[in-house]
C-alpha positions in Angstrom: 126.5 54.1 -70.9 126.5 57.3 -73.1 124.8 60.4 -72.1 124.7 63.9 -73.5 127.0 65.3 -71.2 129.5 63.6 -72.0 129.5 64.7 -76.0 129.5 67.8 -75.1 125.8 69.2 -74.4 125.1 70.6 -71.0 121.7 70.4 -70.8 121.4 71.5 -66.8 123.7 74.4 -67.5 121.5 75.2 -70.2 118.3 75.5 -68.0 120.4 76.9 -64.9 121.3 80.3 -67.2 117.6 80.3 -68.8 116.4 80.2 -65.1 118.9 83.0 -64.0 118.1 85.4 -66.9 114.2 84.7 -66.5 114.3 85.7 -62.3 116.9 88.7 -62.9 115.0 90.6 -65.9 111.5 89.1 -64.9 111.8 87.7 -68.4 108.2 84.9 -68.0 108.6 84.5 -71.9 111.8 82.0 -71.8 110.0 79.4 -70.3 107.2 79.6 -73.6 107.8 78.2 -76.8 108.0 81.7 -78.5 107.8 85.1 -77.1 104.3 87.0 -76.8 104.7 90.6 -77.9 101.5 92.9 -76.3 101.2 96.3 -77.6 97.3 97.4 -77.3 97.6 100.7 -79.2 99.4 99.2 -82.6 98.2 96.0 -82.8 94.1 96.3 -81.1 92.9 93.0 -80.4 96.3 91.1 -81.6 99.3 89.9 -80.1 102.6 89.4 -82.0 104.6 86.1 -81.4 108.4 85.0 -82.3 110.4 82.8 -81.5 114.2 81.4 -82.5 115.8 78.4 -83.6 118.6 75.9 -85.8 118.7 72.9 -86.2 121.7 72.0 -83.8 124.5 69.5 -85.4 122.3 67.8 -87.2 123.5 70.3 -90.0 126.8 68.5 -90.0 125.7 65.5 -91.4 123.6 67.0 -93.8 126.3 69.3 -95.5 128.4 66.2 -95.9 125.5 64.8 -97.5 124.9 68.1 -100.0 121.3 68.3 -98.6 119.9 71.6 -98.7 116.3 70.6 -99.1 116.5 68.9 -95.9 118.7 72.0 -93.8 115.9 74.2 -94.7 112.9 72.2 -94.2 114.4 71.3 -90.4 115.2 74.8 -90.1 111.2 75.9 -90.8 110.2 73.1 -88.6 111.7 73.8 -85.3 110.2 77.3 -85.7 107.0 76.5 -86.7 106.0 73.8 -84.6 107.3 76.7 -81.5 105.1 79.3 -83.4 102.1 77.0 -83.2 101.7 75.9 -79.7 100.5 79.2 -78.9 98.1 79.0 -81.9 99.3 81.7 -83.9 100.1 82.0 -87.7 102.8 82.5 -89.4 104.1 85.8 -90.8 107.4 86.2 -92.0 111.1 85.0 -91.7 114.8 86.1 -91.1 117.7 83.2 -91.7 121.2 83.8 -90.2 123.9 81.9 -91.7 127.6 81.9 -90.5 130.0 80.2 -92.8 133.9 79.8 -93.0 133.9 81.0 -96.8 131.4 81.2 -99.4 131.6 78.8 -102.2 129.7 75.9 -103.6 126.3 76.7 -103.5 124.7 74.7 -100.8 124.5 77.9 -99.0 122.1 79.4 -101.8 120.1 76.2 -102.4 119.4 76.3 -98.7 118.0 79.9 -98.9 116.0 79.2 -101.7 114.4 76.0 -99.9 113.4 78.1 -97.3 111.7 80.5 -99.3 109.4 77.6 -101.4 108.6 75.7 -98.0 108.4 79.0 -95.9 105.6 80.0 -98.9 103.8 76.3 -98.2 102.6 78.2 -94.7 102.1 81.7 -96.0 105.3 82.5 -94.5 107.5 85.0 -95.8 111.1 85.2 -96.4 111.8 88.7 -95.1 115.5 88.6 -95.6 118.6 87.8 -93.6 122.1 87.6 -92.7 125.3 85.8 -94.3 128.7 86.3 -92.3 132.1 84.8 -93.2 133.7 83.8 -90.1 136.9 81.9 -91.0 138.0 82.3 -87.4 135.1 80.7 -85.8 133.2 78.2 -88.5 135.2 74.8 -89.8 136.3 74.5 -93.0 133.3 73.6 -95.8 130.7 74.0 -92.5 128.0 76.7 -91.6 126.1 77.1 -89.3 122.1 78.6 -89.4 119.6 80.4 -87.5 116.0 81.4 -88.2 114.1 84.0 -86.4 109.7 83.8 -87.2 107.0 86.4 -86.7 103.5 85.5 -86.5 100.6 86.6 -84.6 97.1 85.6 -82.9 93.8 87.0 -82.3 93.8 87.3 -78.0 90.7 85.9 -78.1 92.3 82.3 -79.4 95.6 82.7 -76.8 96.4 79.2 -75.6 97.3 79.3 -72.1 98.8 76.6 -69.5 96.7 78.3 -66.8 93.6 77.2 -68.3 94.7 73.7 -68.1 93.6 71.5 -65.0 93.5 68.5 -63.5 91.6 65.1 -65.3 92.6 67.1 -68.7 93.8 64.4 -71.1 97.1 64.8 -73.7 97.2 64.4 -77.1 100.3 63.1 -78.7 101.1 63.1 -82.4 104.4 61.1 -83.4 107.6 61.9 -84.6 108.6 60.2 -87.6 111.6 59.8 -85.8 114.6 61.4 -84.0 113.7 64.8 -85.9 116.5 67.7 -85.2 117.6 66.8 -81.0 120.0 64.9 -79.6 122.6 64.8 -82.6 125.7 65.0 -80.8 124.7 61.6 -79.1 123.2 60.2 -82.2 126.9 61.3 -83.8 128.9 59.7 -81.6 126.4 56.2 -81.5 127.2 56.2 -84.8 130.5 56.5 -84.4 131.0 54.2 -82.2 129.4 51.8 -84.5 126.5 51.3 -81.9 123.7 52.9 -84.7 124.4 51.2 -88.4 124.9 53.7 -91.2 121.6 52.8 -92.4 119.4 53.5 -89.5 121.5 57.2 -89.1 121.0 57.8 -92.5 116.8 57.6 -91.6 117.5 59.7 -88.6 118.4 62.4 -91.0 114.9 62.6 -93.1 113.4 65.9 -92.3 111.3 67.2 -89.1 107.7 66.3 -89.1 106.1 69.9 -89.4 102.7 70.2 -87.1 102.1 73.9 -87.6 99.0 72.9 -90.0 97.6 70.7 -87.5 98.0 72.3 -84.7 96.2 75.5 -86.4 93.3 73.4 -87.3 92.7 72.0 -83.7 93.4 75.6 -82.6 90.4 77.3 -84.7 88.1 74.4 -83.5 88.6 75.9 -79.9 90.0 72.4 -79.0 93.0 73.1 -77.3 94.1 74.2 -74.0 97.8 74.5 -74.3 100.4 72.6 -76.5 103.4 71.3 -76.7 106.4 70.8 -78.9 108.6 68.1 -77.8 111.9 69.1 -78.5 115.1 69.7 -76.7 114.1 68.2 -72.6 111.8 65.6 -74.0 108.7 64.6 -73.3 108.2 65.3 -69.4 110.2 68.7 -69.8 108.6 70.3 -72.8 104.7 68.9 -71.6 105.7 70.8 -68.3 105.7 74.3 -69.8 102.7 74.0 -70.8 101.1 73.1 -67.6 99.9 74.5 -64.4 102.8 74.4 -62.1 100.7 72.3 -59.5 99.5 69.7 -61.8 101.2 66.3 -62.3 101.5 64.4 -65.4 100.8 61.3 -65.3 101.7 59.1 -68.8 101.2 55.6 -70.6 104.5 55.4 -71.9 103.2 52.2 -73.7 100.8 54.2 -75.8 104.0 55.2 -78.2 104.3 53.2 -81.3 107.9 51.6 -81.0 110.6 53.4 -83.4 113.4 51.4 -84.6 116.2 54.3 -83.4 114.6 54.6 -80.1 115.0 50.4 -79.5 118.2 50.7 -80.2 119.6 53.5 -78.3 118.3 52.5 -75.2 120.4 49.8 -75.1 123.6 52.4 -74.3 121.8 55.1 -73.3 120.2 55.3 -69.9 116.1 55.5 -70.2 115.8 58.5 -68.0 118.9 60.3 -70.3 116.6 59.1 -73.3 113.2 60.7 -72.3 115.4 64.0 -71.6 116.9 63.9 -74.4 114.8 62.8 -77.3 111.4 62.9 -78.3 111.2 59.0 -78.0 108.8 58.8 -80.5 105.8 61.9 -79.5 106.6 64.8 -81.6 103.7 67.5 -80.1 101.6 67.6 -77.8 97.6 68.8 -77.2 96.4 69.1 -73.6 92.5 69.7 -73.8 89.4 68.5 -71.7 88.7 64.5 -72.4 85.2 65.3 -74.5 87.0 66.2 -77.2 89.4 63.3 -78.0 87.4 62.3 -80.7 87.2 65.8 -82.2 90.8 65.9 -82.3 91.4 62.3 -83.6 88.9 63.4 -87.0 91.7 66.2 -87.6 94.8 64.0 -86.9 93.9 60.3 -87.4 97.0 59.3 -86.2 97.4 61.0 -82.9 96.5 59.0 -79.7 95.9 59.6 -75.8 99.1 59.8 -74.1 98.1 61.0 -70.4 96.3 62.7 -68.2 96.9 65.8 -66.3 96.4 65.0 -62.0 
């Protein structure tokens, strides 16, 4: 059987040094999606919000594709969907890029991707960072980073202390593997166990549910959210959680994906739910009287739990 591990991605190493930074500089925030920034005297009745992200090596497949558009719209989308589970809006944008040497313009089409999709959420491109690093980056690769400020009104704060038991969760789909998991996906594909047809659908771009999210937000409809990401489902739907509660899931309720059939058949199904988002994208925990509110804003999102 395959597992991440063994391609290279440590995932409880990962958590073990997020764990030891967070106890030894009382650091709460690196559990969150993004990082709440309180500072009652600048910003009265406002809190500012960031958060960090790439798109893993997913990017590797894309510059051998020449796919810019797609780079920068992942890029956007693993910040964003972050940025919105706490219900905040979007502000502006930096980009770090670390290449091997500058030429061809991929590099440049990405940038100025990000800028028109960035725009699409009143986001702006502040500026960034391009560092040749023939040492460190591979030949014809680059590697990239973005780094998004928003902010939210205190008084619309979503909070995993407010949630409780009986509360129900609202799941969203992914349209598919979106940007986790690559180094497995990679290596399924290179062993032949994933046809090139199927990988090349795993690399269409990141469903973005900042808009969504935002709407259910305003409505006062949300408790906490979450976006399901690196750690799967049952990690990412436990940060945003009381730590006493218990999730309790109908598995069933997700629409079969294509990708997801397929790779359990070599990949354990505890490695797959913490590894990919096996087909729920982001999550909505709020009290069980307003499913229907929620399914009028996002039609195609469905109960996926309970909270006990």
């Amino acid at each position: 059987m395959y597992n991440y591990k063994k391609t290279g991605v440590d995932i409880e190493k990962a958590d073990e040094i997020i764990k030891n930074i967070s106890s030894k500089f009382n650091m709460d925030n690196l559990e969150n999606f993004a990082g709440v920034y309180c500072n009652n005297e600048l910003f009265k009745g406002y809190n500012l919000i960031s958060c960090t992200d790439g798109i893993g090596s997913k990017i590797i497949p894309l510059i051998e594709k020449n796919d810019p558009y797609t780079i920068a719209s992942d890029l956007c989308a693993m910040n964003l969907n972050d940025l919105a589970t706490l219900g905040a809006k979007a502000l502006f944008f930096l980009d770090y890029i670390a290449v091997n040497k500058l030429k061809g313009d991929i590099v440049q089409k990405t940038i100025e991707n990000l800028k028109i999709i960035l725009s699409k959420y009143n986001c702006t491109l502040l500026g960034g960072e391009i560092s040749e690093l023939p040492d460190l980056i591979k030949e014809n690769y680059f590697d990239i980073a973005g780094f998004l400020v928003g902010y939210y009104k205190k008084e619309d704060f979503l909070d995993k202390n407010n949630t409780k038991k009986d509360d129900v969760i609202i799941a969203l789909p992914s349209n598919g593997v979106h940007s986790n998991g690559f180094s497995l996906i990679r290596k399924l594909y290179q062993d032949k166990k994933i046809s090139k047809e199927l990988f090349n659908s795993t690399l269409k771009p990141t469903k973005i549910y900042y808009d969504t999210a935002l709407k259910i937000n305003e409505k006062k409809l949300a408790k906490s959210m979450a976006n399901i990401t690196g750690g799967g489902i049952f990690n990412n739907l436990k940060r945003a959680i009381k730590s006493n509660l218990e999730l309790k899931l109908d598995l069933e309720a997700v629409k079969k994906q294509e990708i997801f059939e397929i790779i359990k058949k070599y990949v354990d199904i505890n490695e797959c739910y913490r590894v990919f988002n096996m087909g729920v994208g982001f999550c909505i925990i709020t009290d069980k009287n307003n499913i229907d509110k929620i399914k009028e804003i996002a039609p195609e999102s469905f109960v996926l739990g309970e909270l006990k």
